[in-house]
Each structure stands twice: as structure tokens, then as C-alpha cells.
DOLOVO-390629 format. One record per residue (C-alpha): residue number from 1; residue in one letter; x, y, z. Coordinates in pm, whole numbers, always signed. Last residue first. Layout:
BEGIN
NODE   i aa      X      Y      Z
NODE NUM  a      X      Y      Z
...
This chain:
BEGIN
NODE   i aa      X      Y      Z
NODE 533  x   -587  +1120    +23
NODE 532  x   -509  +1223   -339
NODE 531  x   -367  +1522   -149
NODE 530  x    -94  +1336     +1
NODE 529  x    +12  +1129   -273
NODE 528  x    +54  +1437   -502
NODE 527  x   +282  +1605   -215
NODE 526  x   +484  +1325   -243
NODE 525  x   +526  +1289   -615
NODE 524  x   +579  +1691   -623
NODE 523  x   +905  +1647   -353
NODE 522  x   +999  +1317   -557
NODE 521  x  +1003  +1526   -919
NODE 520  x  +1216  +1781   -721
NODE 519  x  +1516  +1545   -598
NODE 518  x  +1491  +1407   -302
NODE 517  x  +1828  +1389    -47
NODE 516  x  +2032  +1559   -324
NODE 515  x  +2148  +1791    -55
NODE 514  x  +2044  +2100   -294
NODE 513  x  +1702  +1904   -314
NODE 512  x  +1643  +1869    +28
NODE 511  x  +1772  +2217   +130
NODE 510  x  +1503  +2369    -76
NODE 509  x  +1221  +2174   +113
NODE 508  x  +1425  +2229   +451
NODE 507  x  +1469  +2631   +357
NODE 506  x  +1037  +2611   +273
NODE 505  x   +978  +2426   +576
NODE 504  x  +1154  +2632   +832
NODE 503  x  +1034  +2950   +633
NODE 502  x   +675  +2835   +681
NODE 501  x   +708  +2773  +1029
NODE 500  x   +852  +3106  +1145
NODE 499  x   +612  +3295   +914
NODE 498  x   +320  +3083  +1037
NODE 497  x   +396  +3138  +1452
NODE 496  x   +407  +3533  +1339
NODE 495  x   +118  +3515  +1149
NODE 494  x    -51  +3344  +1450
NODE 493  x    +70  +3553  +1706
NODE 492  x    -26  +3886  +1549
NODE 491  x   -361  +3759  +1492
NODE 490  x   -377  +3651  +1855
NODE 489  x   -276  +4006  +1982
NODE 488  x   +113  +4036  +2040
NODE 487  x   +352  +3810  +2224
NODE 486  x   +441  +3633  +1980
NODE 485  x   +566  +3991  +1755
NODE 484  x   +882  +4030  +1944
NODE 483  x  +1007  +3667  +1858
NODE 482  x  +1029  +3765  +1474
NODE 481  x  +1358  +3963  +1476
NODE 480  x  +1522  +3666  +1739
NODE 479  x  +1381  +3375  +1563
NODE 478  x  +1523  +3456  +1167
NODE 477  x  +1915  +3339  +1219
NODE 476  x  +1872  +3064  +1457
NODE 475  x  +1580  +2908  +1222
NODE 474  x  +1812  +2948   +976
NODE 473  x  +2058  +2732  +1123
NODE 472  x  +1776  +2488  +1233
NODE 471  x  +1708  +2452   +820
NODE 470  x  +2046  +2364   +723
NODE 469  x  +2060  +2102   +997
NODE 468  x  +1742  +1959   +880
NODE 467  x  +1904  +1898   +523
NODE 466  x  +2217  +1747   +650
NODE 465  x  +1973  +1541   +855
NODE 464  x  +1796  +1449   +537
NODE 463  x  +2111  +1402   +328
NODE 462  x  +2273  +1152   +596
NODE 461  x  +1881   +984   +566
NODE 460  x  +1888   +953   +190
NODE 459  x  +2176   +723    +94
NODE 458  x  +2126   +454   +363
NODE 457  x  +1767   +459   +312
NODE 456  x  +1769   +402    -87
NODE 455  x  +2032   +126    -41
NODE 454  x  +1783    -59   +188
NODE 453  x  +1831   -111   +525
NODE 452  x  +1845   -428   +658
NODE 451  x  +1505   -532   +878
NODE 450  x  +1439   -879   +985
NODE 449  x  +1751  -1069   +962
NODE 448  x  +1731  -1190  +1336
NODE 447  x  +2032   -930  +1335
NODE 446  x  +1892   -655  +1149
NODE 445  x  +1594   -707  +1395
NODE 444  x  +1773   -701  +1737
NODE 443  x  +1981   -432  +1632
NODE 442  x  +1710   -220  +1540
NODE 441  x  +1525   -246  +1849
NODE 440  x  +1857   -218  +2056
NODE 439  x  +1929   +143  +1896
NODE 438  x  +1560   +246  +1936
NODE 437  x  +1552   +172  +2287
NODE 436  x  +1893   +385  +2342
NODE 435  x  +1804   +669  +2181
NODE 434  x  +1446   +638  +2400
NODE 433  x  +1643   +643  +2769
NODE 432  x  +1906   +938  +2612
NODE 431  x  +1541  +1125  +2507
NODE 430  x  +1391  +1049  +2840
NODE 429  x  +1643  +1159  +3030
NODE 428  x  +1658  +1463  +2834
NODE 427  x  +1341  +1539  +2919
NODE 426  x  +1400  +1426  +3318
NODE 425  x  +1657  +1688  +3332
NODE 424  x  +1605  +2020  +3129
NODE 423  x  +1356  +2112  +3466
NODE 422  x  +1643  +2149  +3656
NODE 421  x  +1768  +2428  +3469
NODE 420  x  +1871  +2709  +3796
NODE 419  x  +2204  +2601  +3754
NODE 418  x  +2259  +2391  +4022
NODE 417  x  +1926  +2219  +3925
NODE 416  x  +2121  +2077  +3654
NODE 415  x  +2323  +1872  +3871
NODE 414  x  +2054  +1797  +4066
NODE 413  x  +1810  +1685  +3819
NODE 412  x  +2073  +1515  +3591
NODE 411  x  +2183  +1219  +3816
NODE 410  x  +1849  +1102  +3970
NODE 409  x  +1670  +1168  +3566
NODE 408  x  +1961   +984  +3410
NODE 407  x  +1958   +661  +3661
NODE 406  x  +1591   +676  +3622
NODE 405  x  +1562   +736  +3251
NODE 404  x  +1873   +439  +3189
NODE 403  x  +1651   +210  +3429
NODE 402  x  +1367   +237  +3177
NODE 401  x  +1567   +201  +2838
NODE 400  x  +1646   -126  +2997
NODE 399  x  +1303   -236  +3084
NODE 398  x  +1210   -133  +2753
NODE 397  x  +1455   -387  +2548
NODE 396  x  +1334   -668  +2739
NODE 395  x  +1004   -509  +2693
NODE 394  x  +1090   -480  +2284
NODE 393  x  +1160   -881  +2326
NODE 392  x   +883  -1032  +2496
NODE 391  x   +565   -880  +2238
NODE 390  x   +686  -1109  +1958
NODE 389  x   +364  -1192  +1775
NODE 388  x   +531  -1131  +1421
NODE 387  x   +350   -850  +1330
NODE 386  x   +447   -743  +1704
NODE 385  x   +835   -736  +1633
NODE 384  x   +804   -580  +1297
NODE 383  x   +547   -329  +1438
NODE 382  x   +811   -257  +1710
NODE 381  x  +1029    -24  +1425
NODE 380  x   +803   +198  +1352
NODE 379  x   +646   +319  +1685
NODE 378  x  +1030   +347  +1835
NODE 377  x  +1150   +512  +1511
NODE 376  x   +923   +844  +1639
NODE 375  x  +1029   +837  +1982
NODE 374  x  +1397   +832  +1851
NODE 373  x  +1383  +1110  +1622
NODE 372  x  +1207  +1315  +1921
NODE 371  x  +1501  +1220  +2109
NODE 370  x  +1676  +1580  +2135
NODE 369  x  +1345  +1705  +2122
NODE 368  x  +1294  +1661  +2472
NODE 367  x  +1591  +1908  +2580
NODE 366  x  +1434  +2169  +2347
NODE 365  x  +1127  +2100  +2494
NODE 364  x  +1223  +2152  +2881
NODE 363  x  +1434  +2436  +2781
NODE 362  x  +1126  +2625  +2635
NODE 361  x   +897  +2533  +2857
NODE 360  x  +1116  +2691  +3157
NODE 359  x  +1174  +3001  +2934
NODE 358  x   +781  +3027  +2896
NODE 357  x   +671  +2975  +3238
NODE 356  x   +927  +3269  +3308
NODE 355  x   +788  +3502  +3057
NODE 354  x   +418  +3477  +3175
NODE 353  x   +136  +3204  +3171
NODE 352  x   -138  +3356  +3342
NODE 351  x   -340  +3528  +3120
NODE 350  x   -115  +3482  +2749
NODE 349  x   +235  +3332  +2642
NODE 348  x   +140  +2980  +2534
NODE 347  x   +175  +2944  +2160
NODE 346  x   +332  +3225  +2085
NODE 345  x   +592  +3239  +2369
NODE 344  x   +638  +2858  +2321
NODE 343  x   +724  +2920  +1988
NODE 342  x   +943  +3181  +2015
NODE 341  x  +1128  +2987  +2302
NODE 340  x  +1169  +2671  +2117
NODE 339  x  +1344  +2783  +1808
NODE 338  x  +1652  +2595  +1771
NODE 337  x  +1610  +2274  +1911
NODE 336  x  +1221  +2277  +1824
NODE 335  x  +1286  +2341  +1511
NODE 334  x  +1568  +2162  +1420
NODE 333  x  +1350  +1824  +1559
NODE 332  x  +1037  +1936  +1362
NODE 331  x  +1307  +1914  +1053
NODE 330  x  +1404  +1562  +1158
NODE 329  x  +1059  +1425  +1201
NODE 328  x   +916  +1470   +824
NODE 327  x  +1209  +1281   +655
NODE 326  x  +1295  +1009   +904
NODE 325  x   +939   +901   +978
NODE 324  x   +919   +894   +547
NODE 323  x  +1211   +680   +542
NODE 322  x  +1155   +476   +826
NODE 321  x   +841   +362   +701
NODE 320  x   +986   +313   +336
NODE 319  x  +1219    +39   +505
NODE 318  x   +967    -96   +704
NODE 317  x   +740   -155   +411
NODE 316  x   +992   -308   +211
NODE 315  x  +1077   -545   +469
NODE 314  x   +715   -657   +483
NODE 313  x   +715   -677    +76
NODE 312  x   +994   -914   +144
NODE 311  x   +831  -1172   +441
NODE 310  x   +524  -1189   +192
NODE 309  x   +423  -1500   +307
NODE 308  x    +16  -1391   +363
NODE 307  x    +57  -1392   +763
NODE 306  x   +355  -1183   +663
NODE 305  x   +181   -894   +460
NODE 304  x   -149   -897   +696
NODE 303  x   +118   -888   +983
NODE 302  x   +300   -560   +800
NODE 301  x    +25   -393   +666
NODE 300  x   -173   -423  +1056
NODE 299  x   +174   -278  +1207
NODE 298  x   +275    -64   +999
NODE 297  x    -66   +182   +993
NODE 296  x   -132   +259  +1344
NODE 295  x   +270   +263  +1379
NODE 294  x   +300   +492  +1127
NODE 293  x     -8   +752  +1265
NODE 292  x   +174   +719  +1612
NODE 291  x   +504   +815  +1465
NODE 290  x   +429  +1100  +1207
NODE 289  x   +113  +1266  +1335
NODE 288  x   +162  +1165  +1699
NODE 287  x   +486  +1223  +1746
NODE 286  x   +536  +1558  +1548
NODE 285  x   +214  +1674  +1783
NODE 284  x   +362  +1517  +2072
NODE 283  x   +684  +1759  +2162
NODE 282  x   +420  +2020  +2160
NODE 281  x   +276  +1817  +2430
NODE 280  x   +572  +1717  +2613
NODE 279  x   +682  +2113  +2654
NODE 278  x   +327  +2205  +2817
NODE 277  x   +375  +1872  +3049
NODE 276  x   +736  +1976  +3117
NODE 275  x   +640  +2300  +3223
NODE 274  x   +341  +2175  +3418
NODE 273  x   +536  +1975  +3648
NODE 272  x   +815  +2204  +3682
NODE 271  x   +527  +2463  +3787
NODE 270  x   +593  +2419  +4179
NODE 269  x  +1001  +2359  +4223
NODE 268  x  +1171  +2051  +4179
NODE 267  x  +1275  +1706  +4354
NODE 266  x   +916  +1514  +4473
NODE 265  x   +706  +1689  +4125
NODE 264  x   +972  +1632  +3897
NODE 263  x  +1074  +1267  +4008
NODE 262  x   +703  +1216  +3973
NODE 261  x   +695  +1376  +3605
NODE 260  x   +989  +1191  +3519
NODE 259  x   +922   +847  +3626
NODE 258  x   +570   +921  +3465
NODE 257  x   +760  +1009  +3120
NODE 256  x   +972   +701  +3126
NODE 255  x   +666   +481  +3119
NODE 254  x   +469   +672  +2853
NODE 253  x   +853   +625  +2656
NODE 252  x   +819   +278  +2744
NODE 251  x   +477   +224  +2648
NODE 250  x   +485    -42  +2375
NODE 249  x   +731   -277  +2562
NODE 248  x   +579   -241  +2920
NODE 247  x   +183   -307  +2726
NODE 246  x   +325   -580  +2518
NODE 245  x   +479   -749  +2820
NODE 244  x   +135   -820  +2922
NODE 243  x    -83   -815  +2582
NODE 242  x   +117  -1126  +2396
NODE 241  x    +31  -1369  +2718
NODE 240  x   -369  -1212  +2715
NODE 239  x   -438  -1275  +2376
NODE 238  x   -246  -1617  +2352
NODE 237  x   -468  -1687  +2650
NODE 236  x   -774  -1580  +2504
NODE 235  x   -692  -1801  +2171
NODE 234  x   -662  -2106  +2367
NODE 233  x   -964  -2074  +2531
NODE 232  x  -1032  -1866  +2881
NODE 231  x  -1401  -1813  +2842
NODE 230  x  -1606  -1515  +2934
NODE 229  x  -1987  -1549  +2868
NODE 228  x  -2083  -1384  +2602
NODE 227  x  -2152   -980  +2514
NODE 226  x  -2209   -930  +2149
NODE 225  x  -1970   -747  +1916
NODE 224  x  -2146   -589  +1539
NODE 223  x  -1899   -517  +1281
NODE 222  x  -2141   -432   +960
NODE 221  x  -1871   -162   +920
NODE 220  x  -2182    +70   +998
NODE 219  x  -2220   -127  +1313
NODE 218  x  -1802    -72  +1357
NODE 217  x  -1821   +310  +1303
NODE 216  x  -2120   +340  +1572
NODE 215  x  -1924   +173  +1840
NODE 214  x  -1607   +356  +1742
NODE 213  x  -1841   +693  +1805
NODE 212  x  -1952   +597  +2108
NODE 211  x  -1634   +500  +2277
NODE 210  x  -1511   +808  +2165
NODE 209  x  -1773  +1033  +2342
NODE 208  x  -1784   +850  +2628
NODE 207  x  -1378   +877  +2641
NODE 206  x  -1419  +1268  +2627
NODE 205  x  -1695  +1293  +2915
NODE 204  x  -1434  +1116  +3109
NODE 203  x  -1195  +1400  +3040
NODE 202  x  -1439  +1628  +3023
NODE 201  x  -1492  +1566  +3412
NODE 200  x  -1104  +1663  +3493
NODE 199  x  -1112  +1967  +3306
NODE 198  x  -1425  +2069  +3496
NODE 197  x  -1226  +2038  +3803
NODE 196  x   -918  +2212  +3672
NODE 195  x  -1116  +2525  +3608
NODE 194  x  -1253  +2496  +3972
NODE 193  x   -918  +2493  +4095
NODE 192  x   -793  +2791  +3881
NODE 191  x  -1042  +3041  +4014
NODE 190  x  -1346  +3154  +3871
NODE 189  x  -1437  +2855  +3703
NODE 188  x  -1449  +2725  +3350
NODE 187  x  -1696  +2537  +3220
NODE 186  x  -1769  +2685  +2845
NODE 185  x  -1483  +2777  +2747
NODE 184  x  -1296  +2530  +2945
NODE 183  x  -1525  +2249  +2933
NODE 182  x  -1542  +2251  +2531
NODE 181  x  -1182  +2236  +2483
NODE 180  x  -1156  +1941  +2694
NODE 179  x  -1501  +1764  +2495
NODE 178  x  -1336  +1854  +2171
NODE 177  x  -1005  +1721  +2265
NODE 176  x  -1142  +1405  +2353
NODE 175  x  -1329  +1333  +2014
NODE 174  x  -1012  +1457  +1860
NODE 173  x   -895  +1132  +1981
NODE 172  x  -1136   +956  +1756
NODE 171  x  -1057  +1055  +1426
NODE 170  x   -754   +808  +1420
NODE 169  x   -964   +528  +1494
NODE 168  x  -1193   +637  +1144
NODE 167  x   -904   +721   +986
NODE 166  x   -800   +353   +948
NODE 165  x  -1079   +203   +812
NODE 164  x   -797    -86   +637
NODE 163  x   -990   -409   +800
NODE 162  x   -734   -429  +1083
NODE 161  x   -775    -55  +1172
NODE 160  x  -1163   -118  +1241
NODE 159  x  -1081   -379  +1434
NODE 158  x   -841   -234  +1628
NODE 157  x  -1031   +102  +1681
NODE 156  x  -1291   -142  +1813
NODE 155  x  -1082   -283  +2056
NODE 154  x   -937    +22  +2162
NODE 153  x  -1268   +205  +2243
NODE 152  x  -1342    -75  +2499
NODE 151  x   -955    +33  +2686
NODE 150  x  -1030   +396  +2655
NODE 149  x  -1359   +359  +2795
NODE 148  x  -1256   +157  +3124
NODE 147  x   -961   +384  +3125
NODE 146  x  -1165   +735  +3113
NODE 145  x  -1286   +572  +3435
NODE 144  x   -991   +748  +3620
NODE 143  x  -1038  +1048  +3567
NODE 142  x  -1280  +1187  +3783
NODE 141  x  -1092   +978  +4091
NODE 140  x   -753  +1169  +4019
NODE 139  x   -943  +1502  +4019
NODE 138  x  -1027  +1414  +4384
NODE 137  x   -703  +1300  +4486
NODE 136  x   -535  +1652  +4387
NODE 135  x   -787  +1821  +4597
NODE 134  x   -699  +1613  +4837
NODE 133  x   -338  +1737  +4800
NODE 132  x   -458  +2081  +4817
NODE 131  x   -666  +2007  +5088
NODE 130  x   -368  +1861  +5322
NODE 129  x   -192  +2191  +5241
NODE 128  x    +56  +2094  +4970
NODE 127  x   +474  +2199  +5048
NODE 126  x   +588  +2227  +4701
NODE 125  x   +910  +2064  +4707
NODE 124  x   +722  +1695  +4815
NODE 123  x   +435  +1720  +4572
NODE 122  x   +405  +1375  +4686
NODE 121  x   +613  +1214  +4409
NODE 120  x   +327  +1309  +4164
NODE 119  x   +248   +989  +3994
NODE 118  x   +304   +790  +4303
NODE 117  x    +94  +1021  +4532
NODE 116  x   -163   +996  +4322
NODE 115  x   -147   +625  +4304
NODE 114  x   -157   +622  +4662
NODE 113  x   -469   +812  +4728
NODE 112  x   -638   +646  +4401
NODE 111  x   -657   +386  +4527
NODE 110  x   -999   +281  +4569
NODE 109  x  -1103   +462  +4209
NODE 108  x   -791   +215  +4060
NODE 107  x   -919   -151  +4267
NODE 106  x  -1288     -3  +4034
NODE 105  x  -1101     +9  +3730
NODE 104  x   -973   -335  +3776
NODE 103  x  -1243   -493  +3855
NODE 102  x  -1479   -300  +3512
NODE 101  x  -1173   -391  +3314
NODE 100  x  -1133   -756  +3367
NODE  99  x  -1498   -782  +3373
NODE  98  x  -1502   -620  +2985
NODE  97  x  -1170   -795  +2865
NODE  96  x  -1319  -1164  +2922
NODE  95  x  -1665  -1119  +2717
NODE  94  x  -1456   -890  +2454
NODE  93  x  -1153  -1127  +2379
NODE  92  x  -1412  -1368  +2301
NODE  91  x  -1594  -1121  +2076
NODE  90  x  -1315  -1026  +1917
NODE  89  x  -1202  -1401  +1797
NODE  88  x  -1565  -1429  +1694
NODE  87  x  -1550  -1119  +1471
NODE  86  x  -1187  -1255  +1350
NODE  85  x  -1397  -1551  +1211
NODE  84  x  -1633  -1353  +1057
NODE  83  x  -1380  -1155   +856
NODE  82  x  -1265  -1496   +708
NODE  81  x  -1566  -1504   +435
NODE  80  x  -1350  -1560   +168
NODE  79  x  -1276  -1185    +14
NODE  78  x  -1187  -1083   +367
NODE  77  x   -891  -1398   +367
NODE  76  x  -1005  -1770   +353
NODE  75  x  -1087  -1828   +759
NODE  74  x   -717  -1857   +809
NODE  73  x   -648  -1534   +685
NODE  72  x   -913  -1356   +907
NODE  71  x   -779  -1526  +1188
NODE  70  x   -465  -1411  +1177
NODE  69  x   -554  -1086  +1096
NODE  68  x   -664  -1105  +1436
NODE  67  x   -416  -1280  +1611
NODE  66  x   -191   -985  +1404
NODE  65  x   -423   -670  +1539
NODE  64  x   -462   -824  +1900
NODE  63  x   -119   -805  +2063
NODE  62  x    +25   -520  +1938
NODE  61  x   -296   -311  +1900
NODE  60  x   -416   -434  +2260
NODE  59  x    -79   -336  +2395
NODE  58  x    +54    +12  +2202
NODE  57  x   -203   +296  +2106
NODE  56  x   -494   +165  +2334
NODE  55  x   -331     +5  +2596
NODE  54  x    +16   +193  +2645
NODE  53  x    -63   +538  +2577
NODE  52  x   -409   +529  +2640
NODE  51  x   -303   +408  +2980
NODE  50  x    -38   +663  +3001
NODE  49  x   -326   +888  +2916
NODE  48  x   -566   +826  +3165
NODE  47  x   -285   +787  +3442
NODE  46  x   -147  +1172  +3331
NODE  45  x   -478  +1367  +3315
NODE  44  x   -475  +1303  +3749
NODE  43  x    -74  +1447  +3743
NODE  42  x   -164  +1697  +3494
NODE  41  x   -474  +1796  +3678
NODE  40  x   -275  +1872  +3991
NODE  39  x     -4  +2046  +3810
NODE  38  x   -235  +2257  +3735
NODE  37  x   -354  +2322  +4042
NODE  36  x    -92  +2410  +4226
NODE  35  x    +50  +2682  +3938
NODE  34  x   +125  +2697  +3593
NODE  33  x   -191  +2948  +3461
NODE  32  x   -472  +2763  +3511
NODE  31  x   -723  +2978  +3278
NODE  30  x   -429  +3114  +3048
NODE  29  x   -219  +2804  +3038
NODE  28  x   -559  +2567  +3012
NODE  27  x   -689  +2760  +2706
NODE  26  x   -350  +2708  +2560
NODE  25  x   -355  +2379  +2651
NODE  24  x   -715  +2313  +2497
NODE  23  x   -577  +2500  +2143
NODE  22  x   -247  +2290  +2126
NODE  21  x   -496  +1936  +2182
NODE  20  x   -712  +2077  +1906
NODE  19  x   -391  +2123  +1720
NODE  18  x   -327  +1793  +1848
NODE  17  x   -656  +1645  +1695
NODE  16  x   -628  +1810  +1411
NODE  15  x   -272  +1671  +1338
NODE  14  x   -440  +1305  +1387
NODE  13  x   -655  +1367  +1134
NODE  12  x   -380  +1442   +925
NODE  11  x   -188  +1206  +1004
NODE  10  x   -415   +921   +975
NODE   9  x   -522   +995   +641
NODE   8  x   -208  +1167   +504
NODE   7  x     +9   +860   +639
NODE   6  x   -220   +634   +455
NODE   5  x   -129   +810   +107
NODE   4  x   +235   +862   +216
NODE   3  x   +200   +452   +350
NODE   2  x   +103   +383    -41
NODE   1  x     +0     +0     +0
């Protein structure tokens, strides 16, 4: 299949959603400001969307999307009549995964006292009043059946992206943002703890609201799951022993982050929490369009492609995956290296976000971006261990990349805190713990002979980060004349923001051709491809 074409399904639906997501945290800087209690609803919006993170983007997908299409192919393919027989497989997986989920979210509301202290490291340097850190406990609770939706939502996004309706599960998240965005013009409060409140509720109004819209997708698919009795069979159980180390393996970097956000919250000062969280989420957009819209579409392709015998096809479509993750993440990276502070101070400068917030956001993402390369390779490169129902060895891999964040998180926080940049540590923890993960996942597969790069990869990528390199230079050179104008009226902002962008892309476009990375008739082939979609 054309993944460019795919890519501009997915992607760009999932770029509305984050540019949703940009709008709702702008709204939240200027309502919340950086204070108590926003970290407070970071810490509660955190669990939800690890979980989301590691069930519904990385787990079930891993584990169910090749059993399924495994199934399928064994019942004579979609053309044969096989699509019922992955129906059956889901609805198995359904009758066991519902009372699983409904337990296990109800153990979460009990302790939620604990796990909020977990995620936020007690708050420790900022001294909460018992009431604050009730408070903190309470928005924790409100959010916390958003997993019981998130994780029912997932198995019908899976289904749906296992019989090719992919932008129909990538439309889905904007669902969320919707709702968020909704409650704080709408919902918000006089003071920043009732803002966060009604944050907290559209969150779980959010995962209703995707939930239903999956469930009305798969009856128009003619995909219609009934409730049975659960039943461990054979199938279950390779289910449920591929979903366990899938969800560690998947949802390292989700992992990494909540070491970093608690270690944040017990070791630095109040708003550390929130700068990171404002600097992870522009760090996101690049992530999600380009390496969570990949990995949505790898990893069915590439288990449809080997259940079929095409083991060569499937190396082709890794190859062209990290291509195309390769050419649209490295010029986000040069800009967010080189011109972070501008474009925090547009995006998030307003109400009660001031200069300082915005320096602090600004180091925290360029630190992050460091590994935003690495984030990106991590969703393309695991579909070729999934495809294959091999969900032990990325969370052997993981667990490693895990200790490297702690160790790097307990040795950079102080020593950068000694010069007033503490917040710079746990992101580039992350991005050293993520290099690493990446590094081993490619090993691993060039060595089971898996993945070898083709000649077109190994001649293109130097000239792509050549290419990028040329572009954060002039980003350098044009940020400090522009920078003035982001903190102007929202106009102002905006065609600031878009002259800043759109000479980024147009130098990296250039630079791409003077490189000899694409040549011109590529550039035009690609663009093409992405408006046929």
C-alpha cells in the first residue's frame, strides 16, 4: 500500500486532533496558569493517558491486530468469508476484557490516594496543604474511568484498523479534545481549581464520546460485538500472554515520562510539572502525526503482509516507514532545538502564563526534542516485532531504556538544578532512555535478519539530517527579529507562529534538493500522494 497516502489519512486527522490538543492547553495556560492546580490535573490527566498510551495505542494493537488478521487469513482472507472468524475471535476477547476492566477500574477509584501520590512524588518541594493534595485525589478519581472507555474504544479502533478504516480510529482522539476544549470555554471557574475540576470531568466525558463513536463506526462496518460469557480458550490466552509485556514494551517512553513527572514533582520547584507537560505536548504533535499515525498503519500492513508469506514486501514496508518518519521528524526536531522559546511564547504566552513559564517550557522542549527522532523510530520499528507476535523482546529492550531514565533523571536533576535548569533533566532523560531503545530495536531485527536497510535509506537519511541542519541554522538566524511579535494580539501571534514555520519548511524543502536527499520530481510525487488522500 502507499503509506504517504495512509500517512495523510491518519496524520492528518491526527494533526487536528493535536492542534485541538495545542488549542485546549492554551486555554488551560491562560485559565490555570502553571501553578498548584495545574499540576494537579496533569498528574490526574497523566494515568488516563499513560493508559491510552500503552493500551490503546501500544498493547491491545500489538497483541490483537496480528491474532486477528490471523484469523481472518485462516478463515479464507476478507474476500472468503474470514472476517467472521476474527469477529468471533473479538468477541471472546470482549466477554473476558469487559470484567477484567470493570475490577480493575474499580481496585484504581480505591486507590487512588496512593497512586496519586506515586504519579506526583508527593508534591514533596511544594509543600501541599492537606486540601490541596486532596484536591489533587479528587481530580484523580474523575479520571480514572476514562480507562474503562479507553480500553473498549481500543478494541474497536483495532478492528476497524485491521480491515484498512484507518481514519476512522484516528478521528477519535479529537473526540477528547473537543469535549476538553469545550469544558474550558464553556466550564471554567473563577479560580484555577474549579477550572481544573471541569477539566477533569471532560476528560471522562471525552472517552464516552469516543467510545460511542467507534461503536457506531463498527455497526456501519457491519462489525457488530455481542456480550458472552467469558471463556479462557486457547486463543484468550495467547491474547492475554502477547498483551502483558506488550503493554511495558509499547509504552516505554509513557513509562519514562511518569518516572519523570514524579521525580519532577518530589525534587523541583511548583510549575516544573506543568512545564514539562506544556513542553511534552508540543513535543507530541510531530509524534503523533508522524510516529503514532506509522505505527497505526505498519503494524496491521505488515502482519497482513507476513501472515500472507510476503516476508519481502514486509521489509519493504519498514524500510519506506523509516524513510518517510525520518524525513518529516528531523526538521520538527531543528525546530524545536533551535526555536523553542518563540514558539512557546506564541503558543502559550497569554493570562497567566508569563515570561518565566515560557523560558522553563522552552528548555524543557528543546531538551525533549533531542530524542524526538527516537520516539518516532520506536512506533516503527516494534510493528516488525508485534507482526510477528513477539511482544517479549521490545520489553526486554524497555526495561532497559527504563533504568537508563531513572539513573539519568536522579543524576541530571541535581546537577542541573545547580544552575537554575532542573527542569532540562528528566526530558533529556527520556530522550538518552528512547536513543537507546531504538538502537537495541534495530539491532535485534537486522540481526534476526528482519530489517536491513535498503540502499535508498542509507543514501537519503545523511542528506535528510544534513538537510534539517540547514534549516535549524536558519531558524537561529530569523527567531530573534520575529520573537517580538508572539507576544502580540492573537492575529499577530498566529502570522508570526506561520512565518517562522513556513520558512523552516520552505529552507528544509530547498535544502532537500540541494542535498540531493529528493530530488524535485519526488518532492511533487509526495505532495501528489498526500492530497489524493
Amino acid at each position: 500500500m502507499n503509506l504517504t497516502r495512509a500517512l495523510g489519512s491518519v496524520g492528518g486527522l491526527t494533526l487536528a486532533s493535536r492542534v485541538l490538543a495545542l488549542a485546549r492547553d492554551t486555554l488551560q495556560a491562560s485559565y490555570v496558569g502553571a501553578g498548584f492546580a495545574s499540576d494537579a490535573f496533569f498528574v490526574a490527566f497523566r494515568l488516563p493517558n499513560m493508559f491510552r498510551a500503552l493500551f490503546a495505542e501500544g498493547a491491545f494493537n500489538a497483541a490483537f491486530i496480528p491474532l486477528f488478521n490471523k484469523k481472518i487469513a485462516e478463515g479464507g482472507g476478507a474476500e472468503g468469508g474470514g472476517t467472521a472468524a476474527g469477529i468471533d475471535f473479538a468477541e471472546r476477547a470482549l466477554a473476558l476484557l469487559f470484567p477484567v476492566l470493570v475490577v480493575f477500574t474499580a481496585a484504581m477509584l480505591a486507590a487512588a490516594w496512593p497512586i496519586t501520590w506515586g504519579l506526583s512524588g508527593g508534591f514533596e518541594r511544594q509543600h501541599p496543604s492537606a486540601a490541596q493534595f486532596a484536591f489533587a485525589v479528587t481530580l484523580s478519581r474523575i479520571t480514572i474511568p476514562y480507562l474503562l472507555l479507553i480500553s473498549l474504544a481500543s478494541l474497536l479502533g483495532a478492528i476497524l484498523n485491521s480491515l484498512g478504516r484507518f481514519w476512522v480510529n484516528a478521528a477519535a482522539p479529537i473526540l477528547l479534545n473537543v469535549a476538553m476544549v469545550g469544558g474550558l470555554l464553556f466550564f471554567h471557574g473563577a479560580d484555577p481549581y474549579e477550572t481544573a475540576r471541569s477539566q477533569a470531568v471532560a476528560v471522562t466525558v471525552g472517552g464516552a464520546m469516543q467510545l460511542a463513536w467507534l461503536w457506531w463506526a463498527c455497526r456501519r462496518a457491519g462489525v457488530s460485538l455481542k456480550l458472552r460469557m467469558p471463556r479462557l480458550d486457547d486463543d484468550v490466552r495467547r491474547l492475554l500472554k502477547l498483551i502483558v509485556p506488550a503493554a511495558t514494551g509499547a509504552g516505554a517512553a509513557q513509562i519514562n515520562l511518569a518516572i519523570s513527572t514524579a521525580l519532577a514533582g518530589g525534587l523541583l520547584s511548583a510549575g516544573s510539572i506543568s512545564a514539562i507537560y506544556y513542553a511534552d505536548r508540543l513535543n507530541q504533535l510531530p509524534l503523533g502525526m508522524i510516529g503514532i499515525g506509522l505505527g497505526t498503519i505498519l503494524l496491521p500492513v505488515i502482519s497482513r503482509q507476513l501472515a500472507e508469506g510476503r516476508e519481502a514486501e514486509a521489509m519493504e514496508t519498514q524500510n519506506r516507514g523509516l524513510e518517510l518518519a525520518l524525513f518529516l521528524t528531523l526538521p520538527a526536531t531543528a525546530a524545536f532545538v533551535f526555536a523553542a522559546e518563540p514558539i512557546v511564547r506564541g503558543l502559550f504566552q497569554h493570562g497567566a502564563f508569563d515570561a518565566s513559564d515560557t523560558t522553563r517550557a522552552a528548555l524543557a522542549l528543546s531538551a525533549f526534542s533531542i530524542g524526538l527522532p527516537s520516539y518516532v523510530l520506536v512506533k516503527v520499528l516494534t510493528p516488525g516485532f508485534y507482526a510477528r507476535a513477539d511482544t517479549a523482546t521490545p520489553v526486554r529492550l524497555a526495561l532497559w531504556s527504563v533504568a537508563v531514565n531513572l539513573i539519568g533523571n536522579l543524576i541530571l536533576i541535581p546537577l542541573l538544578g545547580r544552575y537554575g535548569i532542573g527542569q532540562m533533566g528528566p526530558p533529556l532523560a527520556t530522550a538518552l532512555a528512547s536513543t537507546i531503545n531504538v538502537a537495541s530495536l534495530y539491532v535485534v531485527l537486522a540481526r534476526r535478519g528482519h530489517l536491513a536497510l535498503d540502499a535508498q535509506v542509507r543514501r537519503r537519511v545523511p542528506r535528510l539530517a544534513l538537510a534539517a541542519a540547514m534549516m535549524g541554522a536558519t531558524l537561529l538566524l530569523i527567531a530573534p527579529p520575529i520573537d517580538p511579535y508572539m507576544t502580540g494580539s492573537l492575529p499577530v501571534r498566529a502570522a508570526a507562529l506561520c512565518a517562522l514555520v513556513g520558512a523552516g519548511v520552505a529552507v528544509y524543502g530547498i535544502a532537500c534538493v540541494v542535498t540531493g536527499a529528493y530530488r524535485l520530481s519526488d518532492l511533487r510525487a509526495l505532495l501528489r500522494r498526500k492530497k489524493a488522500s
